[in-house]
KEKE-3310 file (N, C-alpha, C; in steps of 0.2 Angstrom, whole numbers, plus 5000, padded with zeros to 4 digits):
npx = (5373:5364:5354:5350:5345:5335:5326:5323:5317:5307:5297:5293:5286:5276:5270:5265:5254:5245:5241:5239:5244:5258:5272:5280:5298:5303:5311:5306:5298:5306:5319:5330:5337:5351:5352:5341:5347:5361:5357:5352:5359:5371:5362:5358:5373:5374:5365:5368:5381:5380:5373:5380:5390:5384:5377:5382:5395:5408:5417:5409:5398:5398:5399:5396:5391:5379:5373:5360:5353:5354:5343:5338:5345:5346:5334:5334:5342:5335:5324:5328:5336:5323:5316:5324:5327:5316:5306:5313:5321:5310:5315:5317:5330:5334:5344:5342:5326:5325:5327:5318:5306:5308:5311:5298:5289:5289)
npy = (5114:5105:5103:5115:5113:5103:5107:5118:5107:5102:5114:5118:5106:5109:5119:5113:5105:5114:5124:5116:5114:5113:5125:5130:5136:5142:5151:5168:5168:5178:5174:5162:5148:5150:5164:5167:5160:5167:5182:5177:5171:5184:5193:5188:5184:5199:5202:5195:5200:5213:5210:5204:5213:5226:5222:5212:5213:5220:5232:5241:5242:5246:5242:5251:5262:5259:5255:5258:5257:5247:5239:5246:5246:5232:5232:5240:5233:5221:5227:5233:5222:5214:5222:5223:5209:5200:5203:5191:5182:5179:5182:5175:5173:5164:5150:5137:5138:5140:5127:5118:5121:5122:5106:5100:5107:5099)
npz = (5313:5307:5317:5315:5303:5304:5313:5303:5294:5303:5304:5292:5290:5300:5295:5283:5289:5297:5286:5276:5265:5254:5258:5248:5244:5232:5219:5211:5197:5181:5188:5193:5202:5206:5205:5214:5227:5227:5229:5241:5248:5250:5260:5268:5275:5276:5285:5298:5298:5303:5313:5324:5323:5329:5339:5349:5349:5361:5357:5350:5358:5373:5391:5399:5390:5382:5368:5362:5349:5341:5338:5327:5317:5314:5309:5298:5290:5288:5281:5270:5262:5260:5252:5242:5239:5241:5229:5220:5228:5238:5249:5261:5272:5280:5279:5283:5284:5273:5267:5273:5270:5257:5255:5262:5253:5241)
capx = (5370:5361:5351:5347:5342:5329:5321:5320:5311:5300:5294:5290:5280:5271:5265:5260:5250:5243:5240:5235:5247:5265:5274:5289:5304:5306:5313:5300:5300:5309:5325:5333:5342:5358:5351:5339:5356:5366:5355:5349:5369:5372:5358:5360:5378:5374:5360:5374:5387:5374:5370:5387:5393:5382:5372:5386:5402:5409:5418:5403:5392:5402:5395:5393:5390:5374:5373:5352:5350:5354:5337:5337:5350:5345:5328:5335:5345:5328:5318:5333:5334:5316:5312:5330:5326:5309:5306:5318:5319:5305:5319:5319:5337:5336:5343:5337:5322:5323:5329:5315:5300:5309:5311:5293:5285:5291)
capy = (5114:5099:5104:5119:5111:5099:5113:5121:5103:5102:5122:5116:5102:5112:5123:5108:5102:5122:5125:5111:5115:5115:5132:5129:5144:5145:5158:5169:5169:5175:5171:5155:5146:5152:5173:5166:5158:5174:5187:5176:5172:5191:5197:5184:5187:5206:5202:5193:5204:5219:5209:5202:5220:5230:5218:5207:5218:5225:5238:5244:5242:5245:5242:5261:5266:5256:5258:5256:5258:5240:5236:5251:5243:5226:5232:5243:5226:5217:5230:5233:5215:5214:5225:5220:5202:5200:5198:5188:5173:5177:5185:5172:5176:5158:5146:5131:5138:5137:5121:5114:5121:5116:5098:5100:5109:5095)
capz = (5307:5308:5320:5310:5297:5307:5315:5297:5290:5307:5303:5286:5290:5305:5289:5281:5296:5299:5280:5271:5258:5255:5256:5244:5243:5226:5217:5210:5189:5179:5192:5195:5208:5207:5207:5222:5230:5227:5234:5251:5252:5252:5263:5273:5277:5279:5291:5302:5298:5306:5323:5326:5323:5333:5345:5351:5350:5367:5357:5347:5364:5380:5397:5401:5386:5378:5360:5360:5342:5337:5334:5321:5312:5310:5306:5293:5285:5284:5276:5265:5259:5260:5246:5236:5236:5239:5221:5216:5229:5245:5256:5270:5275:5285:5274:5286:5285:5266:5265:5276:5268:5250:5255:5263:5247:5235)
cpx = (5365:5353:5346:5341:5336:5326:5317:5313:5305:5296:5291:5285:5274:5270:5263:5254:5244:5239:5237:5237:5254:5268:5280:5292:5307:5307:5305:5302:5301:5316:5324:5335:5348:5357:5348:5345:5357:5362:5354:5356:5369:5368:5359:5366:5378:5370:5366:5379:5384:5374:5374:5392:5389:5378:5376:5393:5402:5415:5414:5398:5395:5398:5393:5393:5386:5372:5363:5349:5350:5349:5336:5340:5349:5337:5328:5338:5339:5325:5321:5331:5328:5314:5319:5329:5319:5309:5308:5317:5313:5308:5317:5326:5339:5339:5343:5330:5319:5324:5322:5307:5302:5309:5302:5288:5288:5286)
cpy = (5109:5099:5110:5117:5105:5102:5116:5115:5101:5110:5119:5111:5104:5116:5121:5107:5110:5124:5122:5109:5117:5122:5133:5137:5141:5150:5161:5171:5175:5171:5165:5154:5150:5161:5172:5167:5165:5181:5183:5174:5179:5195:5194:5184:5195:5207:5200:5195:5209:5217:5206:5209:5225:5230:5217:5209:5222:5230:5244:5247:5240:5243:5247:5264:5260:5257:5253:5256:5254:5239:5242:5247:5238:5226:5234:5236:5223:5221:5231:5227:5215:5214:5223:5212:5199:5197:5196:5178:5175:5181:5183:5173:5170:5153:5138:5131:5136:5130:5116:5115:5120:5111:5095:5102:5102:5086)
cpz = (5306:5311:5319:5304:5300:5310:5309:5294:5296:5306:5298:5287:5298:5300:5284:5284:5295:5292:5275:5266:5259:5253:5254:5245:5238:5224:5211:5199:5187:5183:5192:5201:5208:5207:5215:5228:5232:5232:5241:5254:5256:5258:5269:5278:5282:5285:5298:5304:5304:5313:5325:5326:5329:5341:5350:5354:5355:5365:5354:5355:5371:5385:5401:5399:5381:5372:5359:5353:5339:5334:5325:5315:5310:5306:5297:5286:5282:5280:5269:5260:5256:5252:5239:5233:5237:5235:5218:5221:5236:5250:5262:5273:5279:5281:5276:5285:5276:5264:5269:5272:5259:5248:5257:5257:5241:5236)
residu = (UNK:UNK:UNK:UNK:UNK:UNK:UNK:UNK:UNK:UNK:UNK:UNK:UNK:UNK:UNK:UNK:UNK:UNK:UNK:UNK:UNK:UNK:UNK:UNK:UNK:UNK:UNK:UNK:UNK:UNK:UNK:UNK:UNK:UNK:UNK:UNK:UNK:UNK:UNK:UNK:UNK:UNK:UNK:UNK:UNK:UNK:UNK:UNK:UNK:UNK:UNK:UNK:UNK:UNK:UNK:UNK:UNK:UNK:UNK:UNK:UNK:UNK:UNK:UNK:UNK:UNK:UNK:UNK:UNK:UNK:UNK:UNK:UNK:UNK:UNK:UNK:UNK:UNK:UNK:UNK:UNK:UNK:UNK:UNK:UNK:UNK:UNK:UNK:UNK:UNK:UNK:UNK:UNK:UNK:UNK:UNK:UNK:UNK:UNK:UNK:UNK:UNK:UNK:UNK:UNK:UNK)
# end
């Protein structure tokens, strides 16, 4: 976790550096924190849920029997989320990644 979250605020300050300007992840008006929260929990989640079910699992994905459609699937989760929470908080779905470019944009 730790480790997560110091990658996340070295990301953030390489698109300080890159940018010139900080790129906070706030939630997009009218939502708050806690709507933000809640969707990149849930999506977030589902994302993980998706690619520990069907990427990882050697009974989804045998060794003689290749389940090559993963990518379908996890693509489909993002574009999902994407358009669901987009407008609400940014749908990064990393929440290191938020936490670094929100201690960064401040």
């Amino acid at each position: 976790v730790l480790l997560q979250i110091s990658a996340g605020l070295l990301a953030g300050l390489a698109c300080f550096e890159i940018f010139g300007q900080a790129l906070g992840a706030l939630p997009v008006q009218p939502f708050g924190l806690a709507e933000a929260s809640f969707v990149e929990f849930i999506y977030t989640a589902m994302l993980c849920f998706v690619v520990l079910n069907v990427a990882t699992a050697r009974h989804n994905n045998p060794a003689s029997d290749q389940n090559h459609y993963f990518g379908m699937a996890i693509g489909g989760v993002v574009i999902a989320g994407g358009y669901a929470a987009g407008e609400i908080s940014g749908a990064l779905f990393n929440p290191a990644a938020a936490i670094g470019l929100d201690v960064v944009g401040t």
